[in-house]
C-alpha positions in Angstrom: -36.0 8.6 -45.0 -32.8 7.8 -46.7 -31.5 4.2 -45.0 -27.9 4.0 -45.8 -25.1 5.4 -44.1 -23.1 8.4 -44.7 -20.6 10.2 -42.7 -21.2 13.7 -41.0 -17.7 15.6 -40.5 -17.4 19.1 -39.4 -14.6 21.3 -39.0 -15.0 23.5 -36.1 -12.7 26.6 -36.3 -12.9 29.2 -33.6 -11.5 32.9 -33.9 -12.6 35.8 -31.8 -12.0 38.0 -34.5 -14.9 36.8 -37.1 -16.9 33.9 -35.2 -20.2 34.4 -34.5 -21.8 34.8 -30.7 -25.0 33.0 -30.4 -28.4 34.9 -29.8 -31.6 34.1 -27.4 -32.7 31.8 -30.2 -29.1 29.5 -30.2 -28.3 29.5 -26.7 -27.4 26.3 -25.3 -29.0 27.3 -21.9 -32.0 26.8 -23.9 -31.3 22.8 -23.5 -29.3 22.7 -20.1 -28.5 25.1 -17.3 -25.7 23.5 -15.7 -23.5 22.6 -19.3 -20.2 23.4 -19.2 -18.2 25.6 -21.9 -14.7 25.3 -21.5 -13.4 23.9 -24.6 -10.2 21.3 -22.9 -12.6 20.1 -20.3 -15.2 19.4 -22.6 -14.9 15.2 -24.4 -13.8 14.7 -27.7 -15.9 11.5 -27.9 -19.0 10.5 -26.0 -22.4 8.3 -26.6 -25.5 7.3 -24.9 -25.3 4.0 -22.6 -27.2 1.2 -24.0 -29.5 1.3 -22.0 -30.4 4.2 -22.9 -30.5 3.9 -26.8 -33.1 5.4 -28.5 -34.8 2.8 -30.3 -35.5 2.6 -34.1 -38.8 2.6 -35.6 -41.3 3.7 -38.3 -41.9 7.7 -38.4 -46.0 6.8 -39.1 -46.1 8.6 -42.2 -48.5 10.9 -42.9 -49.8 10.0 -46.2 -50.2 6.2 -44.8 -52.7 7.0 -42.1 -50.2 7.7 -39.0 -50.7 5.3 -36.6 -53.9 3.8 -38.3 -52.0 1.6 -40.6 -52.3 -2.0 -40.2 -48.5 -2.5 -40.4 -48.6 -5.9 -39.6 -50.2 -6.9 -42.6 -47.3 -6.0 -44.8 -43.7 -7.2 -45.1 -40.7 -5.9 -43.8 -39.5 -5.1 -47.3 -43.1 -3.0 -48.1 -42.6 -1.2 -45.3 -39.2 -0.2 -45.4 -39.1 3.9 -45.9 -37.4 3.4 -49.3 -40.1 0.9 -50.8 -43.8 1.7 -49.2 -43.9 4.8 -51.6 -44.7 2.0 -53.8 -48.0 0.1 -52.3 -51.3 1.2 -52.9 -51.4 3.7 -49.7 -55.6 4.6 -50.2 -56.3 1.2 -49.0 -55.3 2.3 -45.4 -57.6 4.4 -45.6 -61.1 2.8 -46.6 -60.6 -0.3 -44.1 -63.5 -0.7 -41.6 -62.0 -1.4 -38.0 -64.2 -4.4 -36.9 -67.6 -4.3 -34.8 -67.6 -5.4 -31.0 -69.5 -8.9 -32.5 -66.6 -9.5 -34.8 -64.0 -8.7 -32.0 -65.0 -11.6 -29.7 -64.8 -13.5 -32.7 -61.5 -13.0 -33.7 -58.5 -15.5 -33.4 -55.6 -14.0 -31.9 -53.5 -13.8 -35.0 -56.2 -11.7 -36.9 -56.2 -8.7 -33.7 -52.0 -8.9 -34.1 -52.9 -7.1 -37.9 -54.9 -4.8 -36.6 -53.2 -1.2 -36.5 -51.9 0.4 -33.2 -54.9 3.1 -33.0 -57.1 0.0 -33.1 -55.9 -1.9 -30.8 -55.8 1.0 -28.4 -59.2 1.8 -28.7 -60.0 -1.7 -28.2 -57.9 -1.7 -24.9 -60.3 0.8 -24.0 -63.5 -0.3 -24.8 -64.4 1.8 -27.8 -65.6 0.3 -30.7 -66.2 3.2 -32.3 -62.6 3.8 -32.5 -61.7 7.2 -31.5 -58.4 7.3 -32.2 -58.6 5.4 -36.1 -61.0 8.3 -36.7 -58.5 10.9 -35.1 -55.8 10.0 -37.3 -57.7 9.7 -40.5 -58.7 13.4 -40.2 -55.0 14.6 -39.3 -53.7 12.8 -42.4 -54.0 12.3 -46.1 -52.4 10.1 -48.5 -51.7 13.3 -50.5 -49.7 14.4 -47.6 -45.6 14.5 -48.0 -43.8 11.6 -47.7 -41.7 12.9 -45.1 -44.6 14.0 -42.9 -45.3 12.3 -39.9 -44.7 11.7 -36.6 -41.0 12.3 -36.2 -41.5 14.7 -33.9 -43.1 12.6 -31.4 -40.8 9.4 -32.3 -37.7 11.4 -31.2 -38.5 12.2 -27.7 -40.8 9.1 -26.3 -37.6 7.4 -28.1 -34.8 9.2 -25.7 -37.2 9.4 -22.5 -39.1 5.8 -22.9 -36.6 2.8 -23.1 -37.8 0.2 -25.8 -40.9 -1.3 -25.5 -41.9 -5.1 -25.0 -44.6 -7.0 -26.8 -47.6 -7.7 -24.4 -51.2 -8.8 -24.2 -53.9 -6.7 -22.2 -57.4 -7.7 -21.6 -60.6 -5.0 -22.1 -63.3 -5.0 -20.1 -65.1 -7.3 -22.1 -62.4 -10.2 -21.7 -60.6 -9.5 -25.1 -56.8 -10.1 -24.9 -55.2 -7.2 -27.0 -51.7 -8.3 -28.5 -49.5 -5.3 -28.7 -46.1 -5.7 -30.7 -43.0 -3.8 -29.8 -44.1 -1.1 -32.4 -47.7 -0.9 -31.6 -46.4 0.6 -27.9 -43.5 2.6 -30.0 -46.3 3.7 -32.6 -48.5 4.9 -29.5 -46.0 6.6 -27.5 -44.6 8.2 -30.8 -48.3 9.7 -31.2 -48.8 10.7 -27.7 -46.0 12.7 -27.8 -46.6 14.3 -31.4 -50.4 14.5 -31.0 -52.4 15.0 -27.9 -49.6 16.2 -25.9 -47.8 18.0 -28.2 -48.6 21.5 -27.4 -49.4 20.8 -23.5 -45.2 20.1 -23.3 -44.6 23.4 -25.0 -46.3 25.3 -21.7 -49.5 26.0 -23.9 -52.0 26.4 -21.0 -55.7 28.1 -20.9 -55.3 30.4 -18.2 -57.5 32.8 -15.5 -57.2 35.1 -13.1 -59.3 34.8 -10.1 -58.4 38.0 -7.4 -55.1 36.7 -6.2 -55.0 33.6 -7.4 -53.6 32.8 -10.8 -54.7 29.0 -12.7 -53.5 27.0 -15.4 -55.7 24.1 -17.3 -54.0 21.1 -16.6 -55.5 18.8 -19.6 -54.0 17.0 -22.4 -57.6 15.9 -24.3 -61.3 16.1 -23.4 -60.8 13.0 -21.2 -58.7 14.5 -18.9 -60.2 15.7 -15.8 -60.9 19.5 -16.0 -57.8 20.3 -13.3 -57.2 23.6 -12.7 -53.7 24.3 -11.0 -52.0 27.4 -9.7 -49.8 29.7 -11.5 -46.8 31.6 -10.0 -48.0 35.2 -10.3 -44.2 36.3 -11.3 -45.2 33.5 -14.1 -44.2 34.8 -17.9 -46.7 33.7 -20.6 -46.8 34.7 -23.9 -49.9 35.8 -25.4 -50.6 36.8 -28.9 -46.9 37.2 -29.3 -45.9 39.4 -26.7 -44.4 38.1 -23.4 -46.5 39.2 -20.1 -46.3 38.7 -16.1 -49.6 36.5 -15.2 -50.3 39.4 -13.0 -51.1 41.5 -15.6 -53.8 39.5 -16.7 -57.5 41.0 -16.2 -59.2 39.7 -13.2 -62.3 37.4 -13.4 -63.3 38.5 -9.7 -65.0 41.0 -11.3 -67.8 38.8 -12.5 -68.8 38.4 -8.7 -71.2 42.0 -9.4 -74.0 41.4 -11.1 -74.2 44.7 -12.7 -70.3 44.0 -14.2 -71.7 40.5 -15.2 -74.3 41.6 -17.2 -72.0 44.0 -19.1 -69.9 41.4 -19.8 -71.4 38.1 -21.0 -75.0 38.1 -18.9 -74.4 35.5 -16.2 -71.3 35.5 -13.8 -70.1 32.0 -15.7 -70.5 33.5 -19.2 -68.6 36.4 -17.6 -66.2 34.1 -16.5 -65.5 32.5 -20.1 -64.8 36.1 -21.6 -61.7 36.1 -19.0 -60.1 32.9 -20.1 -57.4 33.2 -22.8 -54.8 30.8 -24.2 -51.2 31.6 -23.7 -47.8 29.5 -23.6 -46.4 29.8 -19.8 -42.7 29.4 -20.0 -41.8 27.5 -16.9 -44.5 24.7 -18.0 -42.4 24.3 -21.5 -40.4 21.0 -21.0 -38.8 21.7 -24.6 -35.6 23.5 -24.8 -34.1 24.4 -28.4 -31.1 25.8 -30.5 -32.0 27.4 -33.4 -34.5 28.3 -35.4 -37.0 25.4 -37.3 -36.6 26.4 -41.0 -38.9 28.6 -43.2 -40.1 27.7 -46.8 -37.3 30.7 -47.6 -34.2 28.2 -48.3 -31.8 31.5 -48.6 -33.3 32.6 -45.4 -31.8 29.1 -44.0 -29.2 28.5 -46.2 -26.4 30.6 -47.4 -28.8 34.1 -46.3 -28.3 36.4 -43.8 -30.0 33.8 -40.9 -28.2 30.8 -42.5 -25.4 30.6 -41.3 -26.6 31.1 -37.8 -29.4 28.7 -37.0 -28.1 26.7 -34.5 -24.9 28.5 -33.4 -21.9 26.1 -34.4 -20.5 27.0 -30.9 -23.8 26.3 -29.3 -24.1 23.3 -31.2 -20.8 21.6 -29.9 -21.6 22.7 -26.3 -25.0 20.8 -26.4 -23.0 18.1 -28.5 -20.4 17.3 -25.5 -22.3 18.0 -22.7 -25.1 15.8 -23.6 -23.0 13.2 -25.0 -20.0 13.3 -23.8 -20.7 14.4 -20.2 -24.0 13.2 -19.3 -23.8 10.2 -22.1 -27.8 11.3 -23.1 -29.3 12.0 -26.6 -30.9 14.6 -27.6 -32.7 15.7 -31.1 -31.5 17.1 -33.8 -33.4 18.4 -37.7 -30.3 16.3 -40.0 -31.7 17.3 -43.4 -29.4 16.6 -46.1 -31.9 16.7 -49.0 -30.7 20.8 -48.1 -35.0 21.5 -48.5 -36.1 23.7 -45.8 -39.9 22.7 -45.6 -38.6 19.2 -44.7 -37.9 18.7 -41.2 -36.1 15.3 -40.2 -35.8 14.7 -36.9 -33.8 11.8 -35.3 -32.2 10.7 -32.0 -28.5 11.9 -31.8 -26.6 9.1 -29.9 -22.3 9.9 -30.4 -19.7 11.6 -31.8 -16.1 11.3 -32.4 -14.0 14.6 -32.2 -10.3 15.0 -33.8 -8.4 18.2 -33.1 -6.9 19.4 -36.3 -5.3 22.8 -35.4 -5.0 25.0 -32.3 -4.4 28.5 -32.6 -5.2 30.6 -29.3 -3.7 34.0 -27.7 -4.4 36.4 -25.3 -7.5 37.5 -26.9 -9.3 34.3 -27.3 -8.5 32.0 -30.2 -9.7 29.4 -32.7 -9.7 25.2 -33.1 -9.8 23.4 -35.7 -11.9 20.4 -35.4 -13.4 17.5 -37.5 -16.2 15.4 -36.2 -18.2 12.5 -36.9 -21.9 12.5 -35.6 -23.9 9.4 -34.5 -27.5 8.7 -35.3 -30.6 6.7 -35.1 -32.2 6.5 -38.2 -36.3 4.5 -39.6 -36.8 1.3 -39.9 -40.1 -1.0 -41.0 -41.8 -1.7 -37.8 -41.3 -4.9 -36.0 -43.2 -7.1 -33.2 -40.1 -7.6 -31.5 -37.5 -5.1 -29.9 -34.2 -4.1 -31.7 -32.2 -2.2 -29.6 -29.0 -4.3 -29.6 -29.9 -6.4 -33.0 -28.8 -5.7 -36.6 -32.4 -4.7 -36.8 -31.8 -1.6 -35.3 -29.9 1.4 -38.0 -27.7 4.3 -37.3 -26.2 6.7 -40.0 -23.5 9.0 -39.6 -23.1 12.4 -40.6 -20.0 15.1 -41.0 -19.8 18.7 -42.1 -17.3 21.8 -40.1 -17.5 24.5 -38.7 -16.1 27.4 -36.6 -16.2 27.7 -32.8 -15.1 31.0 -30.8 -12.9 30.8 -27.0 -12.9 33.2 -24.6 -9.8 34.2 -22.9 -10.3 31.6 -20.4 -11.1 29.4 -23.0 -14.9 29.1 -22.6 -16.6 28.6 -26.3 -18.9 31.4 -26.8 -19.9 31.3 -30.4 -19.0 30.0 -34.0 -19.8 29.5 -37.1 -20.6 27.1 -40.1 -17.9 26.6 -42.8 -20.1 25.1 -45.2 -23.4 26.9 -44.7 -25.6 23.4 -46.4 -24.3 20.7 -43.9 -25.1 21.2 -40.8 -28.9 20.8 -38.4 -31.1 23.4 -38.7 -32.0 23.3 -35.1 -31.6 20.6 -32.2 -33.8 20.4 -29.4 -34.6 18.4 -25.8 -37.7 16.9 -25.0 -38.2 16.2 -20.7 -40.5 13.4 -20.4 -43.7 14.1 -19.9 -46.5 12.2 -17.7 -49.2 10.3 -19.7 -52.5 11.9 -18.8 -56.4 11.6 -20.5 -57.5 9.1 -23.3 -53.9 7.6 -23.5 -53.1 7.2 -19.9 -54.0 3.2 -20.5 -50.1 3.5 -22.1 -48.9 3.8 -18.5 -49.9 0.1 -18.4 -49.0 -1.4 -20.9 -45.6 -0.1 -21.5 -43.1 -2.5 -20.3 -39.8 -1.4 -21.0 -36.7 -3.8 -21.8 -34.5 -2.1 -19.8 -35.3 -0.4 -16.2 
């Protein structure tokens, strides 16, 4: 991604006459139940405290191996965003991670180059690295350059303060250095990877008579924990949203006769019974608007366009997250105006100028300009940079139109300029680390408690 800085202003115009009310999709309940909505009580500036910055970092491209690249072998300069579109990328690739003799041989300086999946599986005592052959098989180097871990950086970024370098000994004595971004790198995948649909609810599910259970795992190596489900529970299946206690029952399987129809033995019974569905109250993601399609008139300047987020949801997340409860939250900034790309950073401030007021009886409109705060890529680095010139924002502005109630409450919008603005935002809780990764708990040592 692009590393300079620009300026993001919108104009936010609000009229009950033609503004927009948000939908399902775009309401900011979807990110906080207890926001607030009425315009004059809501901050024209706000920002997240320091010490709760998100911090900057590599997104772990895609089509350079993810978190399998050896980053420390490279400079700064090579790995910058703009510039490592330039190196020979197949090499990270074809590397063989070392054998166990050649790891109790190694100097200290020669495990710091090693890449972030190997050091991890070195942590844990595999040295037939698990996780470098993981990430080889989700990427390519003939994947996009803008693919990659974003999507996991964002949220272990706003949940996880930044990371300190440390050393950790395996079972076998060896003393694992871990930079700042070899933790960042980790969490980043943890959060994109393994656990990427587990915080999204997606749960394998059975009925049992009365009693209604969940899968609690993340990967294989979690322990197989199965947890109850509230029977008034809504999961959606195949589409279509259903009450867990609709769901067929497995008791069923305790007759022979019944198991044999179905399956032969009562456990084989069993497994035709289980079924994968996402329970809503297990989803600790909340979003506004719609992630964009391949269609860019379906996103941009279409009949869906103009709607995805609401501009009056937008500012509502905006100034209660910021403003109010001085917390980030993500957002898909994406001013190459291509909808297959998906950008997602940290959203840290904003700065909010009135520019007209026009309200009656009815309702009424404001004019407003903005200028939005974010954190933006940078090369990875052993040390944290929260705080240093290391660390890179950008700034972003575009307008838009908000709609007021009568008591002033903003209850839709609408974008003046249907190319700049995100095409969704969304709000990550923090999740527990669990299976193969739970070693993170460890050695994660934040900078700031």
């Amino acid at each position: 991604m692009k590393s300079v800085f620009f300026i993001l202003s919108f104009v936010l115009v609000v009229t009950a006459a033609n503004a927009d009310k948000w939908d399902g999709n775009n309401n900011p309940a979807n990110m906080g139940k207890d926001y607030k909505y009425d315009f004059d009580n809501l901050p024209l500036t706000g920002s997240v405290t320091d010490n709760h910055m998100p911090w900057s970092d590599n997104y772990w491209e895609s089509d350079w191996a993810g978190i399998s690249l050896r980053w420390n072998t490279y400079t700064a300069e090579q790995l910058d965003p703009d510039q490592i579109a330039f190196l020979d990328k197949y090499s990270t690739f074809s590397y063989t991670p070392p054998t166990k003799d050649q790891v109790l041989k190694m100097a200290k300086e020669d495990l710091k180059k090693l890449s972030p999946a190997e050091k991890y599986d070195l942590l844990m005592g595999r040295y037939d690295f698990p996780t470098v052959k993981s990430e080889r098989a989700r990427t390519d180097p003939g994947m996009k350059d803008w693919q990659g871990l974003c999507h996991g950086w964002v949220p272990a970024s706003i949940n996880y303060s930044e990371p300190l370098p440390i050393e950790a000994a395996n079972a076998d004595g060896v003393v694992v250095p871990f930079g700042s971004s070899d933790i960042k790198g980790l969490l980043s995948y943890y959060y994109g990877v393994p656990a990427y649909d587990y915080a999204r609810g997606n749960r394998i599910l059975i009925r049992k008579g009365t009693q209604f259970l969940g899968l609690d795992i993340v990967d294989a190596f979690d322990p197989r924990n199965w947890v109850p489900i509230p029977a008034d529970t809504n999961v959606w299946h195949n589409g279509y949203g259903t009450p867990v206690a609709s769901m067929p029952d497995s008791a069923q399987c305790d007759d022979s006769g019944f198991a044999a129809r179905f399956g032969g033995t009562k456990d084989k019974c069993i497994d035709t019974f289980v079924f994968g569905a996402q329970v809503d109250a297990l989803n600790l993601v909340g979003q506004v608007g719609i992630r964009p399609t391949k269609d860019e008139d379906a996103l941009f300047g279409g009949t869906k366009g103009i709607k995805d987020p609401n501009a009056g949801a937008f500012h509502v997340v905006m100034a209660n997250q910021l403003g109010l409860m001085n917390r980030a939250f993500a957002g898909n900034i994406n001013k190459k105006i291509k909808n297959a790309e998906v950008w997602n950073q940290p959203i840290v401030g904003y700065a909010t100028q009135v520019l007209s007021d026009r309200r009656n009886r009815r309702g009424g409109k404001v004019e407003v300009e903005t200028t939005l705060r974010y954190v933006t890529e940078i090369p990875q680095t052993w040390d944290p940079v929260v705080g240093t010139p290391k660390q890179r924002f950008d700034q972003y502005t575009f307008r838009y139109t908000v709609e007021l109630d009568t008591d002033g409450n903003i209850v839709g919008g609408e974008w003046n300029d249907r190319k700049k603005h995100p095409s969704f935002i969304w709000k990550h809780d923090k999740l527990v680390i669990k299976g193969y990764m739970s070693k993170l708990n460890e050695i994660y040592h934040p900078r700031f408690q």
